[in-house]
N, C-alpha and C positions, 0 to 999 in steps of 0.2 A: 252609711247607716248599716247595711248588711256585713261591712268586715266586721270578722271576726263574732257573728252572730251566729248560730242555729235557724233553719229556714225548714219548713216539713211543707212541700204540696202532695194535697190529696188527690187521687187520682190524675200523677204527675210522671204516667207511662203516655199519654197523650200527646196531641199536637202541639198542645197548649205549655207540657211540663217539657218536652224535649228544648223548646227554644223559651222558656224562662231559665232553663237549665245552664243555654248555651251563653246567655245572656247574662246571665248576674257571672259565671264562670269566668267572663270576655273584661265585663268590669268592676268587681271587687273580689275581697277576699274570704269568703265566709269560713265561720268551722268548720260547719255541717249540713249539706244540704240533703236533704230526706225524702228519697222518694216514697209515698206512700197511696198503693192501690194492692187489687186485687190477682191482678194476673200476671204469673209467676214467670210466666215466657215471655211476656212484653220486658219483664224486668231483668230477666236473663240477657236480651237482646242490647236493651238499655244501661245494663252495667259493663256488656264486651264494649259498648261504643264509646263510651267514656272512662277507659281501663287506667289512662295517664291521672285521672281523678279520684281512684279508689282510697283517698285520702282524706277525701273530703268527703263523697257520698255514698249514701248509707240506704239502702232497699229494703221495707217493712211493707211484708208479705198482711193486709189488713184491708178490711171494709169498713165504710163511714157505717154502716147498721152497729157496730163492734163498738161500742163505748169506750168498754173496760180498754182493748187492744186499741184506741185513739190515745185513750190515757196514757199508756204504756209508751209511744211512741212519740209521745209530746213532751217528756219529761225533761227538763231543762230545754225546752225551743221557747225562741222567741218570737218569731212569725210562722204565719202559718199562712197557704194561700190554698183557700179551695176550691178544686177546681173538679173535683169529683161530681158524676152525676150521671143521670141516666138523660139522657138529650134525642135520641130520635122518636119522633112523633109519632111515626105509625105504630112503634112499638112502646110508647109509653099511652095511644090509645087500646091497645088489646091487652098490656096485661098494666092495669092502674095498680092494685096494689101494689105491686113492686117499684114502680113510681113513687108512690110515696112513700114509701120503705127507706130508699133510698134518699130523692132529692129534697123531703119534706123529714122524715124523721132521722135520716142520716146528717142535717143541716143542726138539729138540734143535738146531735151527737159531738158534733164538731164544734158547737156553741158552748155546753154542757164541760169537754174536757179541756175545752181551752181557758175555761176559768178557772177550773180545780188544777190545772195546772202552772198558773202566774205566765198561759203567754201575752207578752206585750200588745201587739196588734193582728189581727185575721182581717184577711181582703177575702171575700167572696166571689167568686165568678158567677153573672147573671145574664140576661139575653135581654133582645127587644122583645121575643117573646112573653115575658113576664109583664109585661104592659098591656091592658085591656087583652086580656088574652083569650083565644078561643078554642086551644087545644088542653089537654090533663098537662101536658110536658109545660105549658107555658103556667099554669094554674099553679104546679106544684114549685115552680120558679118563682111566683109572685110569693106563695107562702114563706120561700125559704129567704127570700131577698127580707121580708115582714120580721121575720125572726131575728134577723142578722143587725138589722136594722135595732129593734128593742129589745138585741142583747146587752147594748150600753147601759142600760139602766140596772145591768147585774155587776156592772165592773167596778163600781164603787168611783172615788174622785180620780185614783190614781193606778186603778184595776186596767183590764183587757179593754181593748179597743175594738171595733168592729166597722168593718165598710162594705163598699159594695161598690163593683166595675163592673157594668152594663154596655154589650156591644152585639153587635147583630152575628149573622154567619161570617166567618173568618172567611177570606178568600182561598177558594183552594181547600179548605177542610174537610173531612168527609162527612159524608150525608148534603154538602153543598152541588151547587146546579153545577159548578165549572168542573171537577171531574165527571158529572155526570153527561154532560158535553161531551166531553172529551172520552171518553168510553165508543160514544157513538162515532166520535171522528175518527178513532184510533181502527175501528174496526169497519173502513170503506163507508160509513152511514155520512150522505149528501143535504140531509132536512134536521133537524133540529126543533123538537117540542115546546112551543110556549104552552104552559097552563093560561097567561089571560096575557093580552099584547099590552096592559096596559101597567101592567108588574113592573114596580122598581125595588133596588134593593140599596142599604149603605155597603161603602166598600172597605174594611180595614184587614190589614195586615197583622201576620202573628206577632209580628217586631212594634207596629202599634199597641196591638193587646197589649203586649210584657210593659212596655212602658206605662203605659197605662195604667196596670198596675203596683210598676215600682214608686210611678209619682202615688198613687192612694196611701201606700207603706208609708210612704214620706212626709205626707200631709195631714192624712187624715186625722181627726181628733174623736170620730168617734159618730158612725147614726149617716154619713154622707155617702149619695150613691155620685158615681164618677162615670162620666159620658164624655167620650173622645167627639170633635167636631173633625168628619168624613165626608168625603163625597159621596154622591149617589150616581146611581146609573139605572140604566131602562135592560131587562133582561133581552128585549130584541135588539139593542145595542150590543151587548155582549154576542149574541149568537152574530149577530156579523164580523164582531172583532173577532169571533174562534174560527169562522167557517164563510168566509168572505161569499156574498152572493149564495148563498143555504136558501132553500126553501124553510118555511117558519111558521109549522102549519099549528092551529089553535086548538087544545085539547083537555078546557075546560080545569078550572081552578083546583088544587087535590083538596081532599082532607086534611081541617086545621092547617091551612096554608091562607097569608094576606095577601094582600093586594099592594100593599104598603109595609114596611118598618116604622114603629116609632118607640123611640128612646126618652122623648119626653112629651106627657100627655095636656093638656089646655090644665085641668085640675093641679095637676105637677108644677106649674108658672109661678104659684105665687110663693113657691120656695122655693124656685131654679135662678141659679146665679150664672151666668154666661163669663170664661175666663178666656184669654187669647187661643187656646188651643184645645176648650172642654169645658164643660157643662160641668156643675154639681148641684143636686138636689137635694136643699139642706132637708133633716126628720123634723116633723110634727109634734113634737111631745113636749108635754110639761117642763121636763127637765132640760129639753134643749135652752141653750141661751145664745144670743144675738154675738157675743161674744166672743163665739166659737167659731165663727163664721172665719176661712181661710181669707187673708188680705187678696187685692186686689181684683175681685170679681165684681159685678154689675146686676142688680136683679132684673131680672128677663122682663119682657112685656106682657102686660096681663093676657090670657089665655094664648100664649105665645104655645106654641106645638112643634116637635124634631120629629120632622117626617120624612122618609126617604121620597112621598111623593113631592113636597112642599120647600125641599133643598134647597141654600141659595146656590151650590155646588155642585158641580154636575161631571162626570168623565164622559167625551166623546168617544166613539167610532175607536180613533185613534189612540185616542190616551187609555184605552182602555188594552187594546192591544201590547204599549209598551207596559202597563202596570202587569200584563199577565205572564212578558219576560221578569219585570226585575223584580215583584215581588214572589211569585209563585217558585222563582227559581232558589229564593230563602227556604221555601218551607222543604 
């Protein structure tokens, strides 16, 4: 699907854009893949690393706030994947406007140019945050997923497509618990902080994300959010896979922080289709039709719920230890 197409991610200086990069790179052939963010050093850094590629990829110096310069940089693409956003919590609670500056009105920027431009399909990147949320960062998530969501009904029969990929913290990501672990073990520290001992989280890898992704590009028809099926783990599981025998002392839950992940909410069931390897939750809307629906999935059971606490799945002690060799050693 991608040879020989045009591909633009936004804010694709990231973790997120470095291995969808390496990944469509590894198996197809595109024109043009387009990275598009704002910091010109990350991009510096990111076009030495990929130098045997300056043939294919293309660096646009631009922010999602930037319409006109979206427009500009969309012109002949055919996908687009956004991945741009303002994402740390404590700093999308102290300064909100720029939150939604960004994740809220930058989502309609990206909405807006990819129809005045004839792209094909836009995949969105979204969080479990965005689900019953309690933080601005998750709120202005939920808007922007709302958006993306009923922007189908601007693409006309044969118009722009739009989806949405929903996954929790990546493993190993920044702003996540496991380098923040590892900070402390790296530097002599024998105890290891839980916020509440009874936190669990889901576990996926960056190389899940990208896929994740590339199946929505492939399937999507338009209005569907896409949820990978992961395991879950207990965070003082983890602290003993990092730091074997650690003291694990409890130091009360942070700001806009859960207790739990969930990816799919009881309200969510009676459009949530369960597929061998993911979740989709078909949109609500008039113009949706049954029709649409991708083959072979199953509708969930009524007020069914994707909880990290309520997992049928689970990584022990152990397996959690080898997932922090072989996936972490990807990113």
């Amino acid at each position: 699907m991608l040879n020989g197409s045009s591909v633009l991610v936004t804010g694709g200086t990231g973790s997120f854009g470095h291995h969808f990069v390496d990944y469509v790179l590894e198996h197809y052939k595109p024109k043009r893949l387009i990275i598009y963010s704002r910091d010109e050093y990350k991009q510096f850094l990111m076009s030495n690393r990929y130098k045997e590629h300056k043939d294919v990829l293309r660096f646009f110096i631009g922010d999602v706030r930037d319409e006109k310069r979206l427009e500009m940089a969309m012109k002949g693409v055919d996908y687009v994947i956004h991945a741009a956003a303002l994402k740390q919590v404590p700093a999308c609670e102290y300064n909100p406007m720029e939150a939604i500056k960004t994740n809220i009105n930058g989502a309609t920027n990206v909405i807006n140019a990819s129809l005045s431009c004839g792209v094909k399909k836009v995949v969105a990147l979204s969080t479990d945050k965005a689900v019953n949320p309690v933080n601005l960062y998750g709120g202005t998530k939920l808007v922007s997923d709302k958006l993306f969501c009923a922007a189908n009904a601007y693409g006309g029969e044969d118009g722009t497509r739009f989806a949405v990929v929903r996954y929790g913290n990546v493993a190993g990501s920044r702003g996540s618990v496991i380098p923040f672990f590892q900070n402390i073990i790296d530097n002599g520290g024998r105890e290891l902080p839980i916020t509440d001992y009874r936190m669990t989280r889901f576990w996926i890898s960056l190389e899940q994300g990208v896929e994740l992704v590339i199946k929505a590009l492939e399937e999507a028809r338009g209005g569907e959010t896409f949820i990978s099926k992961i395991p879950s783990f207990k965070i003082t599981d983890l602290a003993e896979a990092m730091l074997p025998g650690c003291e694990k002392p409890e130091v009360g839950i942070r700001e806009g922080e859960k207790l739990h992940e969930i990816m799919v909410t009881r309200e969510d069931s009676l459009h949530t289709y369960e597929y061998e390897k993911h979740f989709i939750i078909y949109p609500h809307y008039d113009w949706w039709r049954d029709r649409d629906l991708i083959p072979g999935g199953k509708l969930v059971a009524p007020e069914f719920e994707y909880s990290s606490g309520t997992n049928s799945e689970w990584l022990s002690v152990e397996q959690l230890r080898e997932k922090l060799k072989t996936d972490l050693d990807k990113h």
